[in-house]
N, C-alpha and C positions, 0 to 999 in steps of 0.2 A: 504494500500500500504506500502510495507516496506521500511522504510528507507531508503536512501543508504547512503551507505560507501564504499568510493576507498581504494584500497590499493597500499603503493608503493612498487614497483617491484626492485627487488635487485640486478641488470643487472649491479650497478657499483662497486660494490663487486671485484675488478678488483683481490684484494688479494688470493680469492678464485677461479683461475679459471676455474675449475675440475668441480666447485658445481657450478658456475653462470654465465659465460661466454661460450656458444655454444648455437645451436640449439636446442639440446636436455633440454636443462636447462629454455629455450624459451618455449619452448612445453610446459612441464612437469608442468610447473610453471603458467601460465598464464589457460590454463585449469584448471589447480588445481581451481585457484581463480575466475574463471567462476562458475566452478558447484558450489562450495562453497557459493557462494551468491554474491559475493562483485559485486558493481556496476561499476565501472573503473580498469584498470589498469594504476598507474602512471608513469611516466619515468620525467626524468629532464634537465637540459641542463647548460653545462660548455663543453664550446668547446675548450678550451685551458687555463686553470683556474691557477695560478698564485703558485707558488712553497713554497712563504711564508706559502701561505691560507693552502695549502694542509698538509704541514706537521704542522699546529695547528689546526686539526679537521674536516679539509677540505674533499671534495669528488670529485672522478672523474664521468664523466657520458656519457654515449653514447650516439650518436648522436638520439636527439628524435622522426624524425622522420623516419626514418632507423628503429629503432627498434617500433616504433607505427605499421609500414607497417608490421612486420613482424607477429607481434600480432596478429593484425587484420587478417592476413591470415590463423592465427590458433585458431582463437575464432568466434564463431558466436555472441555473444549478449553482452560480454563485451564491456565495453566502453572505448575510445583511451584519454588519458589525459594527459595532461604537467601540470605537475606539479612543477615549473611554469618555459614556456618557455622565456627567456630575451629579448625581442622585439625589442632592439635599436641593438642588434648586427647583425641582416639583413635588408638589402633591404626590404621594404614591402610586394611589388611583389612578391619576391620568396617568403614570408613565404606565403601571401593568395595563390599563388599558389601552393606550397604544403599542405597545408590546404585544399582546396577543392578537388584535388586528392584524397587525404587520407577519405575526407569524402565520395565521390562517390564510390569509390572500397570497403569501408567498408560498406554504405547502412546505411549512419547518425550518426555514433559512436563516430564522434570525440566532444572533449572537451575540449577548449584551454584556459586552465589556466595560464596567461600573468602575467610577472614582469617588473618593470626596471634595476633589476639587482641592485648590491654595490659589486661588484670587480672590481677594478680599474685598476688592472693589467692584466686583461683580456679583459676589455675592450681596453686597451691602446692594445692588442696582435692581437687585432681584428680591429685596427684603429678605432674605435668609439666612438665617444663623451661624455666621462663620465659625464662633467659637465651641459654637455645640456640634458640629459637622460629622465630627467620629461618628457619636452616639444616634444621631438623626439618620445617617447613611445605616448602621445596623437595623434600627427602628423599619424605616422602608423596607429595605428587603424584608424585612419581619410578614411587613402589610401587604407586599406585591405576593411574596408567596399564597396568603392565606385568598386572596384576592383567585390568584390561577387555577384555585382548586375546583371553581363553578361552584363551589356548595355554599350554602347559607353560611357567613361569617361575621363576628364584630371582632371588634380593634379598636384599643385608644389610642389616638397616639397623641403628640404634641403640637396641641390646635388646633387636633380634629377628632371623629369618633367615626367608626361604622358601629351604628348601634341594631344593625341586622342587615346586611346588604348581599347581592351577588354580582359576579360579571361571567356572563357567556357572550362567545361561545371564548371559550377557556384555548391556552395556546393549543396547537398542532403537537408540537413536542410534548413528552411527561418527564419528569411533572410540570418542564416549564423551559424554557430554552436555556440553554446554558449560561452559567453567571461568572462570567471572568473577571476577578477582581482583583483590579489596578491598585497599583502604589509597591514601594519597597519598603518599607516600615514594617517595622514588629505589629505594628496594630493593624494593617493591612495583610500581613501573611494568618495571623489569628484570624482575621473577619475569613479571609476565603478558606482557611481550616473548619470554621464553625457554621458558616452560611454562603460557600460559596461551592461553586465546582471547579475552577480552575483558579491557578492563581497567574498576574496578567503583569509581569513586574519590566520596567525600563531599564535595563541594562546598560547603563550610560559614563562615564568617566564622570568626575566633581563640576567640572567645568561647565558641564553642560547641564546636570542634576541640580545644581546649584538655581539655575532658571528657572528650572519646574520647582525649586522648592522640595527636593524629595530626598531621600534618601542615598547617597552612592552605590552601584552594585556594579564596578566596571571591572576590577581584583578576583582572581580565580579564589582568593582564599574569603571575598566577600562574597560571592556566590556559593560558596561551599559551605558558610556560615549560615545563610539566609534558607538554605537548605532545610540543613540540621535542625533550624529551629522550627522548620513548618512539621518538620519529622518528630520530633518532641511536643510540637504541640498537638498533633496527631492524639499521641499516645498517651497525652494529661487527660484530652477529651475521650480518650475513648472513639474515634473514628481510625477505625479501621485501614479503606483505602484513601490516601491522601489525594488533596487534590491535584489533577494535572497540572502543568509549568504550560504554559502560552506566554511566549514572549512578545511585549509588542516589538517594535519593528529595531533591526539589531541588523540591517545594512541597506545601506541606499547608493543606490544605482544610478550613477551620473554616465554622461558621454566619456566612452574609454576606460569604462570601467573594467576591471579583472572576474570572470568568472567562476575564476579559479576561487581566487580570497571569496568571494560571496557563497561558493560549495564550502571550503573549509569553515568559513566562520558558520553558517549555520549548523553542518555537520558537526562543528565542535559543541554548540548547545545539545543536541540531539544526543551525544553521548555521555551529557551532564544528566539525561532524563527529563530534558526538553518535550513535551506531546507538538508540541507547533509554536511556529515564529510568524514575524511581519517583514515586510520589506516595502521598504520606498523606493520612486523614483523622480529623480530633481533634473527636470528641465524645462524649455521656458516656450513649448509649442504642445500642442495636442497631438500633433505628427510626431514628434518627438518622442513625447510619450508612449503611445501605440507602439512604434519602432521599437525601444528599447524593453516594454511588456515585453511582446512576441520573443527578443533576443533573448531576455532573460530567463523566459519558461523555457527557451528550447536548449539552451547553455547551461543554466541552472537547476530550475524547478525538476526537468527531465531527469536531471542527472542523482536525485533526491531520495529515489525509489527504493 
C-alpha cells in the first residue's frame, strides 16, 4: 500500500490571483493532485488573522470549509483535510455539523486535522477565549463527538447547553472521520492520546516553530522524546493502540528540487513509525504547480510503495 502524503493547496496565495484564486484554478489544481497520487488535499483556517502576524510571514486562508465543498465536488477519491482547523473559534455544533455534511456528500473523505490555535488577535476578532483555548478545544471534541453519534444527546459546555438535541444524518465514516491532532506540546500529544486518532505534529527546526509559537520537534533525539511520551501516556490511560503519527507537511517542493532528498526524508519518518506525511509545493503559476504535482507523484509519491 502506498504511503500517503497530503499536499497543501495554495488557494491562499491571495497575491497571485490570476494563478490561485477562481474556479478554474480549483479545478485545474486539485485534479492535478488526485491523479498524481497525493492522498488529501489541504486547506487551512484564519478567519480574520491579525495585521501584525500577516505582515511578519503570516498567511491569509479561505474559509475551509467552502473550499473542502468545493473540492470534493471536483474530485472523486481525494481526500478533504484541515490542515489544521482552530476548534475554539466555533460553536461545536456548527463545526460537527459541517463536518458530517461534508463527509456524506463526499462519501467519507473528510479528514479533520484540529488545533488550538496561538493568534491572539484573532482570537480576541472572533470573541474567543485565548486563554482558556486548551480546555475549550478538549471540551469541543467532547461535544462534536456526542453530536456524531445521531442519538439523543445533552452537553454543557461553556456558554452553551444541549439540553436534548440531535444531528442526522451522522458522518459516513464511524464513529466519525478521523481527528488528527495538531501541535507539538505535551498537552497536544495527551489530547490526541485521550481524544484523538492521530497525532498531526510540525516537524520544524526553532527558527521556524518559533513563528507558529509551538513547540521544536526538528532533533532526532526531540522526536524520539515526543514519542516516548505519547507511548507513556498510552499506558497511564490505559489505551491500548496509540495513536497514529501524520505529519503535516515535512518537504516542499520548489523548481529543481531533489527527489531523491524528498524519498529519503519522508522514508526516514516512515521508519520512525510515521502512518502518513504532507508535502508542499512553492511556486508562483498554476502551470507550475500542476507540472511539479505530476513530477513529484511520478518521482516521489510512486517511489513510496
Amino acid at each position: 500500500m502506498r504511503f500517503p502524503v497530503s499536499v497543501s493547496l495554495p488557494f491562499d496565495h491571495i497575491h497571485l490571483p490570476e494563478e490561485f484564486i477562481s474556479m478554474e484554478a480549483v479545478t485545474e489544481i486539485c485534479q492535478t493532485a488526485e491523479v498524481a497520487g497525493f492522498s488529501a488535499g489541504c486547506v487551512t483556517d484564519h478567519p480574520v488573522p491579525g495585521s501584525r502576524w500577516l505582515d511578519n510571514g503570516g498567511h491569509y486562508a479561505q474559509e475551509p470549509f467552502v473550499m473542502l465543498s468545493l473540492i470534493a465536488a471536483l474530485t472523486t477519491t481525494l481526500r478533504l483535510q484541515t490542515n489544521i482547523l482552530v476548534l475554539p473559534y466555533r460553536n461545536p455544533f456548527i463545526t460537527a455539523r459541517a463536518v458530517a455534511t461534508l463527509d456524506v456528500f463526499s462519501k467519507g473523505r473528510v479528514v479533520l486535522g484540529l488545533g488550538a490555535g496561538y493568534l491572539k488577535a484573532e482570537y480576541k476578532a472572533l470573541g474567543a477565549d485565548f486563554d482558556a483555548r486548551n480546555d475549550i478545544m478538549d471540551e469541543y471534541l467532547k461535544a462534536m463527538k456526542l453530536a456524531w453519534t445521531g442519538e439523543d444527546f445533552t452537553f454543557e459546555g461553556t456558554g452553551y447547553s444541549a439540553p436534548g438535541n440531535r444531528m442526522l444524518p451522522r458522518p459516513v465514516q464511524s464513529p466519525h472521520p478521523p481527528l488528527l491532532i495538531g501541535g507539538n506540546s505535551r498537552r497536544a500529544i495527551r489530547r490526541a492520546v485521550e481524544l484523538g486518532d492521530a497525532w498531526h505534529p510540525f516537524f520544524a527546526p526553532a527558527a521556524v516553530t518559533a513563528t507558529a509559537r509551538t513547540v521544536s520537534l526538528a532533533d532526532e533525539e526531540d522526536i524520539d522524546a515526543a514519542l516516548a511520551y505519547m507511548h507513556d501516556h498510552c499506558a497511564k490511560v490505559g489505551r491500548d493502540a496509540p495513536p497514529e503519527v501524520i505529519l503535516s507537511s515535512v518537504f516542499t517542493a520548489k523548481p529543481g528540487y531533489s527527489p531523491q532528498e524528498a524519498i529519503d526524508v519522508i522514508s526516514g519518518y516512515r521508519a520512525k513509525g510515521a502512518h502518513g506525511a504532507g508535502a508542499s509545493i512553492y511556486v508562483d503559476s498554476r502551470a507550475e504547480w500542476c507540472d511539479l504535482a505530476r513530477d513529484f507523484g511520478e518521482r516521489v509519491l510512486a517511489k513510496l510503495d
